[in-house]
PDB file of N, CA, C and O in Angstrom:
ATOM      1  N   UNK A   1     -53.598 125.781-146.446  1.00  0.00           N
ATOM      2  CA  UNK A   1     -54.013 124.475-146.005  1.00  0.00           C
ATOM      3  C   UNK A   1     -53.177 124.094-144.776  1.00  0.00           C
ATOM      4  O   UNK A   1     -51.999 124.365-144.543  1.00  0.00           O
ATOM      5  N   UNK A   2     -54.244 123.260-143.895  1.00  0.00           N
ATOM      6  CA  UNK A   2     -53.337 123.047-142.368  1.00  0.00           C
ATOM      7  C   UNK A   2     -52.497 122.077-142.962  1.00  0.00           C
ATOM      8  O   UNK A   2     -52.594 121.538-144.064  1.00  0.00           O
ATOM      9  N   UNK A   3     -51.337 121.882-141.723  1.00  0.00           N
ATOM     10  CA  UNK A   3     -50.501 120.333-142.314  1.00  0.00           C
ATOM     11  C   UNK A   3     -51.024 119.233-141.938  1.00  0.00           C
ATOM     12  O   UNK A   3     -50.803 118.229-142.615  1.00  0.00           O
ATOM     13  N   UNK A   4     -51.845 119.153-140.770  1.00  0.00           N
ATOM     14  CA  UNK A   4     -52.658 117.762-140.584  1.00  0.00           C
ATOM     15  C   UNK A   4     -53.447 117.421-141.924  1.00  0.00           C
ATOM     16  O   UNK A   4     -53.312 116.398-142.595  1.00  0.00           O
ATOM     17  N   UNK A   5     -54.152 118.309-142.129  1.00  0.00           N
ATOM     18  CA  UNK A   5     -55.030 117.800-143.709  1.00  0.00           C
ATOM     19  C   UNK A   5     -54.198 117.714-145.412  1.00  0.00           C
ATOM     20  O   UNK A   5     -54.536 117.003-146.359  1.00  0.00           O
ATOM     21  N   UNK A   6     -52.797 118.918-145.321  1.00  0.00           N
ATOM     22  CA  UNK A   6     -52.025 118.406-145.835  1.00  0.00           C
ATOM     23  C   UNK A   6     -50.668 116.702-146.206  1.00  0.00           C
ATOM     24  O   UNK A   6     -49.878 116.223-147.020  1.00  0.00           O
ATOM     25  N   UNK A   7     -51.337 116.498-144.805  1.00  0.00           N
ATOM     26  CA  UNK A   7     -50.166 115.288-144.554  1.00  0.00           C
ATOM     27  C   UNK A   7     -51.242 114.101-145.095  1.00  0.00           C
ATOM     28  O   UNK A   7     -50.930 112.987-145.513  1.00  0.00           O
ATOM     29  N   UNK A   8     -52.535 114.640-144.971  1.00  0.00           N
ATOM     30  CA  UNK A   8     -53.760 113.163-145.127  1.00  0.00           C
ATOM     31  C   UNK A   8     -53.545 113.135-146.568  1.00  0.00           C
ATOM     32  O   UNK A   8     -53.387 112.044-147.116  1.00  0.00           O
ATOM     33  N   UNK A   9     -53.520 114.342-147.318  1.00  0.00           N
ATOM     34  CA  UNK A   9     -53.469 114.063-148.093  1.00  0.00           C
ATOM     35  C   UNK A   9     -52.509 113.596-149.423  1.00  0.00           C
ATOM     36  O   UNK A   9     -52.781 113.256-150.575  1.00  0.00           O
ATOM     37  N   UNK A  10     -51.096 113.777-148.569  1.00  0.00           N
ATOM     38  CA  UNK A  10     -50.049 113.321-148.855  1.00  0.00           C
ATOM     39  C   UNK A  10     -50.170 111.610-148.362  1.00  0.00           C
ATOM     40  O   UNK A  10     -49.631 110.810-149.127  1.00  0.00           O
ATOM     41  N   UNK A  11     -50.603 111.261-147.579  1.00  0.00           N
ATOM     42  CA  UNK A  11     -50.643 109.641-147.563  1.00  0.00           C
ATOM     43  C   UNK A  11     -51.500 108.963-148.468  1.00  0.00           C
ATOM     44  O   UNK A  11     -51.245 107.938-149.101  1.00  0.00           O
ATOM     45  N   UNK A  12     -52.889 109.862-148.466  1.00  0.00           N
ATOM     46  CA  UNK A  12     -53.671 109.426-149.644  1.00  0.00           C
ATOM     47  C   UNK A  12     -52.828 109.181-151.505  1.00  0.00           C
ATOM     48  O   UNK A  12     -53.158 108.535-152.499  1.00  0.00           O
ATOM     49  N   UNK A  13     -52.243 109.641-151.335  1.00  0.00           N
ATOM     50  CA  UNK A  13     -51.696 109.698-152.856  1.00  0.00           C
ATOM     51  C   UNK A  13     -50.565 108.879-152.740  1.00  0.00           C
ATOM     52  O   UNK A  13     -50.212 108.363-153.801  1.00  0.00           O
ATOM     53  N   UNK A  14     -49.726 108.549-151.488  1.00  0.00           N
ATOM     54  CA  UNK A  14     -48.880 107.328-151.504  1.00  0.00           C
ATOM     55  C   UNK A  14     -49.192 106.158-151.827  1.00  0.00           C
ATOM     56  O   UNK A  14     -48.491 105.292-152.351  1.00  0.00           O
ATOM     57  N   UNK A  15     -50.812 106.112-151.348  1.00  0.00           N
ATOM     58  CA  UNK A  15     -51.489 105.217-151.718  1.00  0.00           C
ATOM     59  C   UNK A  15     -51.953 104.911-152.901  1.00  0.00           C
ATOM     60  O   UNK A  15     -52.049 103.792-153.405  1.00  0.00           O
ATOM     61  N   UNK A  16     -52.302 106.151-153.428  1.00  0.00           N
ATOM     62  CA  UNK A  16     -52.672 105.895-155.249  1.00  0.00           C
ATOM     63  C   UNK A  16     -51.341 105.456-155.388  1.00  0.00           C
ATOM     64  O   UNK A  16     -51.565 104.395-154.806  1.00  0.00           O
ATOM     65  N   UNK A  17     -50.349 105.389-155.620  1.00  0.00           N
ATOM     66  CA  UNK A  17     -49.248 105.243-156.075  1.00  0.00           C
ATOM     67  C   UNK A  17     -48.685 103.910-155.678  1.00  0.00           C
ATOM     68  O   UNK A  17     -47.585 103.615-156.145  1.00  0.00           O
ATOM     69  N   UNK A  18     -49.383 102.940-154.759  1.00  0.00           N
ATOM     70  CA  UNK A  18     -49.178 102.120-154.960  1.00  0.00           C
ATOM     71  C   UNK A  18     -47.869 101.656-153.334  1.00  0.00           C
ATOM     72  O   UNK A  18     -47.580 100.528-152.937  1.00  0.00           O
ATOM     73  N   UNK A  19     -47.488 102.705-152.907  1.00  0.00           N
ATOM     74  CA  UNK A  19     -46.703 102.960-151.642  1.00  0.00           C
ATOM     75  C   UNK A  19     -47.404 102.736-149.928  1.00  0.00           C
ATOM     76  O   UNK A  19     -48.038 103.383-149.095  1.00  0.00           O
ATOM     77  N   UNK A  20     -46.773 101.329-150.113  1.00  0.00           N
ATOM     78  CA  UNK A  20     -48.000 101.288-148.497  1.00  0.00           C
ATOM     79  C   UNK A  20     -46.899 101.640-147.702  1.00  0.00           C
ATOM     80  O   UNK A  20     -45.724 101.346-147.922  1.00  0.00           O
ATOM     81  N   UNK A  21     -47.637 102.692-146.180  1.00  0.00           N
ATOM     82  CA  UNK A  21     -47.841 103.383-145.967  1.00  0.00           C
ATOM     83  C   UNK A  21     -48.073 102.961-143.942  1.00  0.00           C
ATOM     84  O   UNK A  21     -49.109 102.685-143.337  1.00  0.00           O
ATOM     85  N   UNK A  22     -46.565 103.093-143.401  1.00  0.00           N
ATOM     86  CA  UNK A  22     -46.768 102.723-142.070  1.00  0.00           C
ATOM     87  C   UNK A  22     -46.160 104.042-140.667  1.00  0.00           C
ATOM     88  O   UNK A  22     -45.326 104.916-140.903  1.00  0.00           O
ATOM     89  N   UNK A  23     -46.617 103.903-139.757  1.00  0.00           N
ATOM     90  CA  UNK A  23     -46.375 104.773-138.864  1.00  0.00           C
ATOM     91  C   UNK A  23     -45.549 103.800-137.849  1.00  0.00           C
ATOM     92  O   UNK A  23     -45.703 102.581-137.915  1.00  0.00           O
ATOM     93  N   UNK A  24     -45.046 104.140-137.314  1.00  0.00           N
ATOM     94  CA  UNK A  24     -44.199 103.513-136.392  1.00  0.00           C
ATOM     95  C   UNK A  24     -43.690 104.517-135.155  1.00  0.00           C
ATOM     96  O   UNK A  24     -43.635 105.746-135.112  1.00  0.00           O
ATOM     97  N   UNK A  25     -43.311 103.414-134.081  1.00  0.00           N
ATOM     98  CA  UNK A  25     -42.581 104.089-132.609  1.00  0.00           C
ATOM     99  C   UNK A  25     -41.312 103.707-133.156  1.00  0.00           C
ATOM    100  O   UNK A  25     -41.131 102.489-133.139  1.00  0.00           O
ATOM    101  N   UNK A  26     -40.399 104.384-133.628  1.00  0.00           N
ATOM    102  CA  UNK A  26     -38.932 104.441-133.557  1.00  0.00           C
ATOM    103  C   UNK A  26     -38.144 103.725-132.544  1.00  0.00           C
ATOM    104  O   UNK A  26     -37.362 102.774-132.545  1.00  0.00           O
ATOM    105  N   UNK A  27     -38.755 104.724-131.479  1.00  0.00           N
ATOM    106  CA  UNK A  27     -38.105 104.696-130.550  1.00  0.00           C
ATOM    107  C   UNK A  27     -38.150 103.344-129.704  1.00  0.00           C
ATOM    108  O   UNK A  27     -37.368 103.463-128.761  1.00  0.00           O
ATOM    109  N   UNK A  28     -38.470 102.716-129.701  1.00  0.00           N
ATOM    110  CA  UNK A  28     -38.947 101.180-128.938  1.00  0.00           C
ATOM    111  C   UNK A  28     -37.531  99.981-129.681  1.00  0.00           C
ATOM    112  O   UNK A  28     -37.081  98.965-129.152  1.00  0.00           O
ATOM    113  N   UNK A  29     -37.209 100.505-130.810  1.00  0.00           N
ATOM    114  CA  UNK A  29     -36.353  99.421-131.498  1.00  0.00           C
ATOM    115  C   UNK A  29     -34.848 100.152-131.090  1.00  0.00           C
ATOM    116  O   UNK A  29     -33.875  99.512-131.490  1.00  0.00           O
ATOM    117  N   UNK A  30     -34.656 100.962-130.609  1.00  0.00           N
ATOM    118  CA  UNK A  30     -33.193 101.540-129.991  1.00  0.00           C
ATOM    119  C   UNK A  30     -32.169 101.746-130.588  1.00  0.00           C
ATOM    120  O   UNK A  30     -31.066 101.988-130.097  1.00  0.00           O
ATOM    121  N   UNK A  31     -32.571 101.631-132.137  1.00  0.00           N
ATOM    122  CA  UNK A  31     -31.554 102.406-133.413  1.00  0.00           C
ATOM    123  C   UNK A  31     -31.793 103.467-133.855  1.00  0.00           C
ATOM    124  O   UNK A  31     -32.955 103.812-133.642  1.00  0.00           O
ATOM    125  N   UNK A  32     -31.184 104.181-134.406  1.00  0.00           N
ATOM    126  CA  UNK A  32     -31.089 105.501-134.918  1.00  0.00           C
ATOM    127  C   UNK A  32     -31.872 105.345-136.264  1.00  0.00           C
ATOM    128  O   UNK A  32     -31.226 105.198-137.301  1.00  0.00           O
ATOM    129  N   UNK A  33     -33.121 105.370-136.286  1.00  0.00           N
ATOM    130  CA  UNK A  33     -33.791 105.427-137.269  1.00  0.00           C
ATOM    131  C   UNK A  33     -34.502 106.393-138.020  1.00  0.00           C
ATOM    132  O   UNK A  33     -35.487 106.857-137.446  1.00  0.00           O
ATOM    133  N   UNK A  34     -34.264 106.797-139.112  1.00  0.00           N
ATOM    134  CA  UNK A  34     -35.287 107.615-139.763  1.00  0.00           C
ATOM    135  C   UNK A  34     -36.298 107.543-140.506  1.00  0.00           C
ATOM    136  O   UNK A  34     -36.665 106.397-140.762  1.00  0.00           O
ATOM    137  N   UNK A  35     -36.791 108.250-140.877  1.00  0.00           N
ATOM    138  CA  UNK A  35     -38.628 108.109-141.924  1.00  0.00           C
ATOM    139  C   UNK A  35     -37.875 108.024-143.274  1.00  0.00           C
ATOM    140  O   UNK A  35     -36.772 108.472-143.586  1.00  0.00           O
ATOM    141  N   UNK A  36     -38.804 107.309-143.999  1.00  0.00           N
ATOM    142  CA  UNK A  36     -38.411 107.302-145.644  1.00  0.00           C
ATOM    143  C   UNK A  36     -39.025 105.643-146.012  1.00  0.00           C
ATOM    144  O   UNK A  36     -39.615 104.737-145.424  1.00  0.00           O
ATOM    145  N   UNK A  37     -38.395 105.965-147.519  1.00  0.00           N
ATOM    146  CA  UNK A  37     -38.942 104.913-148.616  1.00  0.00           C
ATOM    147  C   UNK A  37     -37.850 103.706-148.699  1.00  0.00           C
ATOM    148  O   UNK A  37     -36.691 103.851-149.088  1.00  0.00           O
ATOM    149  N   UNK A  38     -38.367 102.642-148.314  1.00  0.00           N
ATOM    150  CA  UNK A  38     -37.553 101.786-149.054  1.00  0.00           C
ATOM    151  C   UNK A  38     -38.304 100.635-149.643  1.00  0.00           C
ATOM    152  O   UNK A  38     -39.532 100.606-149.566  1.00  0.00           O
ATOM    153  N   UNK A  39     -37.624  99.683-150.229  1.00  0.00           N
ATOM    154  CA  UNK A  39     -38.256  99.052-151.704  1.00  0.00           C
ATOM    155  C   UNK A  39     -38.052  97.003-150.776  1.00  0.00           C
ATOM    156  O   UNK A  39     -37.083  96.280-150.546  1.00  0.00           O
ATOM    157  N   UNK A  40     -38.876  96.932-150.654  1.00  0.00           N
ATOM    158  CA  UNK A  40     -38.718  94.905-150.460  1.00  0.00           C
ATOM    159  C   UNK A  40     -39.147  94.339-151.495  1.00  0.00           C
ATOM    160  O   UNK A  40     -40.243  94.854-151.715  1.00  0.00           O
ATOM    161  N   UNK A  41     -38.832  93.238-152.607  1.00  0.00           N
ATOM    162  CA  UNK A  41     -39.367  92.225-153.590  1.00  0.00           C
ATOM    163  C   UNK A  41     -39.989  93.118-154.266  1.00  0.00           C
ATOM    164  O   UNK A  41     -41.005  92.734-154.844  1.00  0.00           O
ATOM    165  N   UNK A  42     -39.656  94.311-154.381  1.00  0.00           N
ATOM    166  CA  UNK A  42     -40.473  95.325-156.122  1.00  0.00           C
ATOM    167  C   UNK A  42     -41.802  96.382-155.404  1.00  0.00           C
ATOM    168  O   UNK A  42     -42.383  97.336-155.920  1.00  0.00           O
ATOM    169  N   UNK A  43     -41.973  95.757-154.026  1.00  0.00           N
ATOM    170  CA  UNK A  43     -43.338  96.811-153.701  1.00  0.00           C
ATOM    171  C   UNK A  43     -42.304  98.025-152.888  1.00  0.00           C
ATOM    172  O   UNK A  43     -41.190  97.570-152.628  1.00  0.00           O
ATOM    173  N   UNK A  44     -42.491  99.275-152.521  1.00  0.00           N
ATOM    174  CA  UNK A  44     -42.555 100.357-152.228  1.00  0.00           C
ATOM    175  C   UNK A  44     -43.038 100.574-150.679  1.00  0.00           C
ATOM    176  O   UNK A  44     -44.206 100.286-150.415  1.00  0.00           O
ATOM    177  N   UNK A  45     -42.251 101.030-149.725  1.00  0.00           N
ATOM    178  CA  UNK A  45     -42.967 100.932-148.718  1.00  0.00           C
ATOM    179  C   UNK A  45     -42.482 102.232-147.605  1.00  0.00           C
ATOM    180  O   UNK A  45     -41.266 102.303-147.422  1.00  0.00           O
ATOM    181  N   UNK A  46     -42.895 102.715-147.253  1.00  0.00           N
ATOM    182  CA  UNK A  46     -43.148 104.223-146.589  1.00  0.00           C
ATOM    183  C   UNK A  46     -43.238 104.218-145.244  1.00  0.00           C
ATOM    184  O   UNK A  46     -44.295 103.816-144.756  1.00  0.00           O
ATOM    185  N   UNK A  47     -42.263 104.618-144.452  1.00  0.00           N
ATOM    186  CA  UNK A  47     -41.848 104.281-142.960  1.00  0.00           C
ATOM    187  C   UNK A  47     -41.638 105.706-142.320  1.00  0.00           C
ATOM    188  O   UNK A  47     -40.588 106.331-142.472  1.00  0.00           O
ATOM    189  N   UNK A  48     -42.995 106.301-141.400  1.00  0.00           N
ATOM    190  CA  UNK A  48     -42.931 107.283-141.168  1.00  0.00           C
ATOM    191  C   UNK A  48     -42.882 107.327-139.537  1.00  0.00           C
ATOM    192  O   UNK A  48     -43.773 106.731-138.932  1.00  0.00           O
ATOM    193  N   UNK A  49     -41.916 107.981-138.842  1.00  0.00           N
ATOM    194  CA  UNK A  49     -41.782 107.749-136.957  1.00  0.00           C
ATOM    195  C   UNK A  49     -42.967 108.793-136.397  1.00  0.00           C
ATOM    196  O   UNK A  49     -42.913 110.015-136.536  1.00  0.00           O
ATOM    197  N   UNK A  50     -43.854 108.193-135.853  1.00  0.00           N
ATOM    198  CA  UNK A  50     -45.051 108.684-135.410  1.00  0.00           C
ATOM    199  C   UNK A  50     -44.814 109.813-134.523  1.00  0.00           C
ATOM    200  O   UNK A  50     -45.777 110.565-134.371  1.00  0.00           O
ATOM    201  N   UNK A  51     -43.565 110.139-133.806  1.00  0.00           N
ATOM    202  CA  UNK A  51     -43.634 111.317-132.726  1.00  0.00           C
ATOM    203  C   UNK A  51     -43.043 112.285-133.575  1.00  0.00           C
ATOM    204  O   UNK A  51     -43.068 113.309-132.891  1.00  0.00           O
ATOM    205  N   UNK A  52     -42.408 112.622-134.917  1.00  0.00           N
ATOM    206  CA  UNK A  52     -42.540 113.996-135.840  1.00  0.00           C
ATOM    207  C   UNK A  52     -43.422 114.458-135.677  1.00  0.00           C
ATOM    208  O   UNK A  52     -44.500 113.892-135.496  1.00  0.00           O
ATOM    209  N   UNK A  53     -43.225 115.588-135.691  1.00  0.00           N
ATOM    210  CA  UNK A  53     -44.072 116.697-135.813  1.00  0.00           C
ATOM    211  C   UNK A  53     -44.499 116.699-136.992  1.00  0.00           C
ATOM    212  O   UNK A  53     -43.848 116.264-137.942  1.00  0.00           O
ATOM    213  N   UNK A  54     -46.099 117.384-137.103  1.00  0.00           N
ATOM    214  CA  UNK A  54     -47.122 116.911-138.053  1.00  0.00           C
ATOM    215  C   UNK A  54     -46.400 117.913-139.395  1.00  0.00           C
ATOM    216  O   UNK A  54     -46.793 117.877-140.561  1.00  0.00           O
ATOM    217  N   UNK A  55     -45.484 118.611-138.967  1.00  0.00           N
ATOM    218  CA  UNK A  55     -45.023 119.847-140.138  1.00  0.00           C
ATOM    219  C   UNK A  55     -43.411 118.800-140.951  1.00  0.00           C
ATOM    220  O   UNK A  55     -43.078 118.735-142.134  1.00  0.00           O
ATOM    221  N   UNK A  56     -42.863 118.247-139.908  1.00  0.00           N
ATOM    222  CA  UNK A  56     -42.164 117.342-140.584  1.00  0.00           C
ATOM    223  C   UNK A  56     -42.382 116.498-140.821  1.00  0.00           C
ATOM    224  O   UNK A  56     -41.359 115.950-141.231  1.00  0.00           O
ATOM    225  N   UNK A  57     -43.845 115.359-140.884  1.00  0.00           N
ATOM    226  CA  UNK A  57     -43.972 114.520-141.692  1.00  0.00           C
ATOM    227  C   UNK A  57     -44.319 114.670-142.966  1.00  0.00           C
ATOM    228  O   UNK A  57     -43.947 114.011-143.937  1.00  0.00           O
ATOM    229  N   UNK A  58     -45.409 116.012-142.887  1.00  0.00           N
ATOM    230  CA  UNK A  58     -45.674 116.540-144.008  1.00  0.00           C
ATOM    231  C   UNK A  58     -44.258 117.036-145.440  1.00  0.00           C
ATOM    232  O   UNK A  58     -44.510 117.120-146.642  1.00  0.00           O
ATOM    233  N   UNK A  59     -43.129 117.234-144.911  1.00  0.00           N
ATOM    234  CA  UNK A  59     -42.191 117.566-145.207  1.00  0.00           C
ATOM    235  C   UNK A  59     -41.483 116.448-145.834  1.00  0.00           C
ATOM    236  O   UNK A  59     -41.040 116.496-146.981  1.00  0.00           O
ATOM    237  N   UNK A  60     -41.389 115.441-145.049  1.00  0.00           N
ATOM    238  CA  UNK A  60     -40.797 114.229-145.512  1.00  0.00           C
ATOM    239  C   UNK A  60     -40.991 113.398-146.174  1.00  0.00           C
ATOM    240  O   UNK A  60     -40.071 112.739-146.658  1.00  0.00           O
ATOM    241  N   UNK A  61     -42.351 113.137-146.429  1.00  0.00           N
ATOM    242  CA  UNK A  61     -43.350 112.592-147.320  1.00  0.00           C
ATOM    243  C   UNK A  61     -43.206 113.186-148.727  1.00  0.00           C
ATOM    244  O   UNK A  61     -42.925 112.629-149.787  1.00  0.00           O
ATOM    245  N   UNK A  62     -43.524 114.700-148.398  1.00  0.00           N
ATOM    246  CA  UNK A  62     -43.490 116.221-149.600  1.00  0.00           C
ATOM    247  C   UNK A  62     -42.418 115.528-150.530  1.00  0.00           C
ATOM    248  O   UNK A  62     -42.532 115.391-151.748  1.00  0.00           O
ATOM    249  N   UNK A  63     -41.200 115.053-149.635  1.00  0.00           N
ATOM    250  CA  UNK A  63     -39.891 114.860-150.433  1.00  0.00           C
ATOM    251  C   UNK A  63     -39.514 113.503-151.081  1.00  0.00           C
ATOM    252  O   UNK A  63     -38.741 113.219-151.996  1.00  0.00           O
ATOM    253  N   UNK A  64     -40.413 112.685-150.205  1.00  0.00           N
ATOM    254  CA  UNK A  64     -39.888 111.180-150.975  1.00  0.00           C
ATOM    255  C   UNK A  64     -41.041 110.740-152.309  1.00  0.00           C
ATOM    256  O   UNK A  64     -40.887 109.791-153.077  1.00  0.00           O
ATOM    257  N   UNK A  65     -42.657 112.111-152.310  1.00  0.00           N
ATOM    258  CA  UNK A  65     -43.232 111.736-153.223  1.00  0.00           C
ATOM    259  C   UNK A  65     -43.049 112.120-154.687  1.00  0.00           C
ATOM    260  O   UNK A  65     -43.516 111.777-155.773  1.00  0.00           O
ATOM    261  N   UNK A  66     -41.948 113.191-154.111  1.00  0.00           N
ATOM    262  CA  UNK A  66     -41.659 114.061-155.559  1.00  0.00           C
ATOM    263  C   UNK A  66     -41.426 113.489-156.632  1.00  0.00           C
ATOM    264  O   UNK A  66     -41.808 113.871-157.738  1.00  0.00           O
ATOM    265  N   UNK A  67     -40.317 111.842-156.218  1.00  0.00           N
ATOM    266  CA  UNK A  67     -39.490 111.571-157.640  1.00  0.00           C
ATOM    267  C   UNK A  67     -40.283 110.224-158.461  1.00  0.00           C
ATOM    268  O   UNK A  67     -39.873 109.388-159.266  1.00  0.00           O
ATOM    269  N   UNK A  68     -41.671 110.493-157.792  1.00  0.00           N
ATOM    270  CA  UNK A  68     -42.367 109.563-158.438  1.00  0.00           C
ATOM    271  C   UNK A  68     -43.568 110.095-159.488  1.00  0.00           C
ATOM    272  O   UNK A  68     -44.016 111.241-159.441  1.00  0.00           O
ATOM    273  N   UNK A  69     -43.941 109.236-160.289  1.00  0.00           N
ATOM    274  CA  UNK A  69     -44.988 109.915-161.652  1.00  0.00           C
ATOM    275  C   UNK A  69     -45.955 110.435-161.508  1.00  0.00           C
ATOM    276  O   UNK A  69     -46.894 110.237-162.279  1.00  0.00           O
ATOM    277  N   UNK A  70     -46.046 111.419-160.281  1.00  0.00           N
ATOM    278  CA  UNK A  70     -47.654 112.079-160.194  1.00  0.00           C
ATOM    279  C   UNK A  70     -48.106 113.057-161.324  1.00  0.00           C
ATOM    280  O   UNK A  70     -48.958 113.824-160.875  1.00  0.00           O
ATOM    281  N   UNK A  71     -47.872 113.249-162.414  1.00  0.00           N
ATOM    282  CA  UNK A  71     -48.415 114.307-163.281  1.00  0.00           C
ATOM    283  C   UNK A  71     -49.829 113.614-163.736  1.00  0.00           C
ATOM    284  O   UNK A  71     -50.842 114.313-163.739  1.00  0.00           O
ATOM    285  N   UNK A  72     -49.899 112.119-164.154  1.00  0.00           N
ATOM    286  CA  UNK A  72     -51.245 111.217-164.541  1.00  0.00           C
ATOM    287  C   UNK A  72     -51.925 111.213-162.929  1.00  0.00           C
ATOM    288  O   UNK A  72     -52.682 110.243-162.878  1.00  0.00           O
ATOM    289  N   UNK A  73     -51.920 111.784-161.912  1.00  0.00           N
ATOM    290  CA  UNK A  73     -52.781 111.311-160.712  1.00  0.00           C
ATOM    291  C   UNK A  73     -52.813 113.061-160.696  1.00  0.00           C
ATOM    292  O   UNK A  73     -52.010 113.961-160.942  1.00  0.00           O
ATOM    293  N   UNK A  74     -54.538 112.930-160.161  1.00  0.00           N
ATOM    294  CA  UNK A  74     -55.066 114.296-159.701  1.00  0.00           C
ATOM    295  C   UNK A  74     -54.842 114.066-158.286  1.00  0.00           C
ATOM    296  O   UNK A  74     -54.993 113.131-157.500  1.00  0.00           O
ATOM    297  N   UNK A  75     -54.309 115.607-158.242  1.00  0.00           N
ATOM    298  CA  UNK A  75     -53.915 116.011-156.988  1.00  0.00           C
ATOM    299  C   UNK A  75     -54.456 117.247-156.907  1.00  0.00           C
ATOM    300  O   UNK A  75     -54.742 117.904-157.908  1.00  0.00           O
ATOM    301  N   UNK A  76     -54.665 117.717-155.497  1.00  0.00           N
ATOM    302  CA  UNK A  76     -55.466 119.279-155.178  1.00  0.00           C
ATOM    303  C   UNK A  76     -53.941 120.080-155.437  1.00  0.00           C
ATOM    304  O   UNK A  76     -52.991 119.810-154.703  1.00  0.00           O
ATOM    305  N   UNK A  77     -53.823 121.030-156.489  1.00  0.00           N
ATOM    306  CA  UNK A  77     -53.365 122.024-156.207  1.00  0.00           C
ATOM    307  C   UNK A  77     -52.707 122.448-155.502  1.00  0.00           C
ATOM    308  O   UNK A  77     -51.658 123.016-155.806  1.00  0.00           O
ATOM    309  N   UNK A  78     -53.100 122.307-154.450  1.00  0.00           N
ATOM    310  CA  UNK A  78     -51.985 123.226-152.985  1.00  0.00           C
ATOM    311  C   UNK A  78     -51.608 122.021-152.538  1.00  0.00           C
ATOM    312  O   UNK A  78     -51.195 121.983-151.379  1.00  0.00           O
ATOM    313  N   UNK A  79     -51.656 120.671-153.376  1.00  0.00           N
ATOM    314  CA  UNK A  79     -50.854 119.762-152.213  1.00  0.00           C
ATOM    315  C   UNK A  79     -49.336 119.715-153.184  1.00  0.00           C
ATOM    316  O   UNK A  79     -48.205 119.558-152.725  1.00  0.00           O
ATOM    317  N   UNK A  80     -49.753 119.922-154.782  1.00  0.00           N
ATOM    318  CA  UNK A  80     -49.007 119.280-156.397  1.00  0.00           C
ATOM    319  C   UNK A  80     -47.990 120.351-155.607  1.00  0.00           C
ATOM    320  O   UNK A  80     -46.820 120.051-155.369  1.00  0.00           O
ATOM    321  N   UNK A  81     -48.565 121.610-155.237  1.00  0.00           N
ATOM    322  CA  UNK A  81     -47.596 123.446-155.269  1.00  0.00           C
ATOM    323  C   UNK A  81     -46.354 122.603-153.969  1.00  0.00           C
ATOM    324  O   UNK A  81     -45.130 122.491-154.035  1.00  0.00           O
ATOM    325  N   UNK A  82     -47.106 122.251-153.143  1.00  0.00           N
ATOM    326  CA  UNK A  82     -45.950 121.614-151.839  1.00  0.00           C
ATOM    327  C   UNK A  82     -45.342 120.516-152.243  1.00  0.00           C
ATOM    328  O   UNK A  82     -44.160 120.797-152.044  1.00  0.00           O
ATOM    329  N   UNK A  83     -45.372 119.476-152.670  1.00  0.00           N
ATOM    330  CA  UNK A  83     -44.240 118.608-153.173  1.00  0.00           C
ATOM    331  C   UNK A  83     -42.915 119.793-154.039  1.00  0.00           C
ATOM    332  O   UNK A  83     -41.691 119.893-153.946  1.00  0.00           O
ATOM    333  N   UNK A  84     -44.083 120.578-154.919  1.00  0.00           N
ATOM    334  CA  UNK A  84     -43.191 121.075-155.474  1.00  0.00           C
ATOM    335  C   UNK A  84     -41.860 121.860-154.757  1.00  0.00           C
ATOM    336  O   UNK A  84     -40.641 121.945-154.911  1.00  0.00           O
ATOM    337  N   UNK A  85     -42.535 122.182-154.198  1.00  0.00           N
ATOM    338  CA  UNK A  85     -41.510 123.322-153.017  1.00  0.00           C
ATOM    339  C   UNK A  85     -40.801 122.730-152.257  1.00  0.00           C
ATOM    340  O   UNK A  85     -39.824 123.317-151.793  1.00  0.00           O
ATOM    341  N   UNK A  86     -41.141 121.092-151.822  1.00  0.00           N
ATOM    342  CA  UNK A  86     -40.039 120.389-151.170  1.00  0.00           C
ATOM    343  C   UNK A  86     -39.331 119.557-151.932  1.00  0.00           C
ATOM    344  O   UNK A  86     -39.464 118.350-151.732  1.00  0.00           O
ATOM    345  N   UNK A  87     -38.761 119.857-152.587  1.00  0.00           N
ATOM    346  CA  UNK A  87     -37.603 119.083-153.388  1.00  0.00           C
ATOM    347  C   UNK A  87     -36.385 119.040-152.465  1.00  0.00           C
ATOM    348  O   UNK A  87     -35.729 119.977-152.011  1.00  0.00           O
ATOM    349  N   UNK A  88     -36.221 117.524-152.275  1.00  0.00           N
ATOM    350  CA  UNK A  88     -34.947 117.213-151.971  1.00  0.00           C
ATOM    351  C   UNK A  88     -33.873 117.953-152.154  1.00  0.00           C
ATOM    352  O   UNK A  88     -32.766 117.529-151.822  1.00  0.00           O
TER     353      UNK A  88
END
């Protein structure tokens, strides 16, 4: 599976999960910022820097979806096998 259609479908399931789900220019705010999860008032929220490369978003995502309850959500196979393989 490509990583563009791998990464769609890694956002798709952030979304089952309840994890909204933003792209951003980093670079415009002039801090040293990275991609990842953080939590405001109990919701979940997913901050990914739009100029990664489509193999490291896929990667980064892979890693922040792992430690959440996907065994009750269907997932394709070759996406369940890649979280698996990116463990933190």
């Amino acid at each position: 599976m490509k990583h563009e259609e791998l990464y769609r479908h890694l956002k798709e399931l952030a979304e089952k999960l309840g994890i909204r789900f933003y792209e951003k220019n980093f670079r415009i705010s002039g801090l040293s910022v990275k991609s990842g999860l953080c939590r405001i008032e109990g919701t979940w929220h997913f901050y990914m820097d739009k100029h990664l490369k489509v193999r490291e978003k896929t990667e980064v995502l892979a890693q922040a979806l792992h430690d959440f309850p996907i065994d009750d959500v269907y997932i394709i196979p070759a996406v369940r096998e890649y979280i698996d393989k990116n463990r933190p």
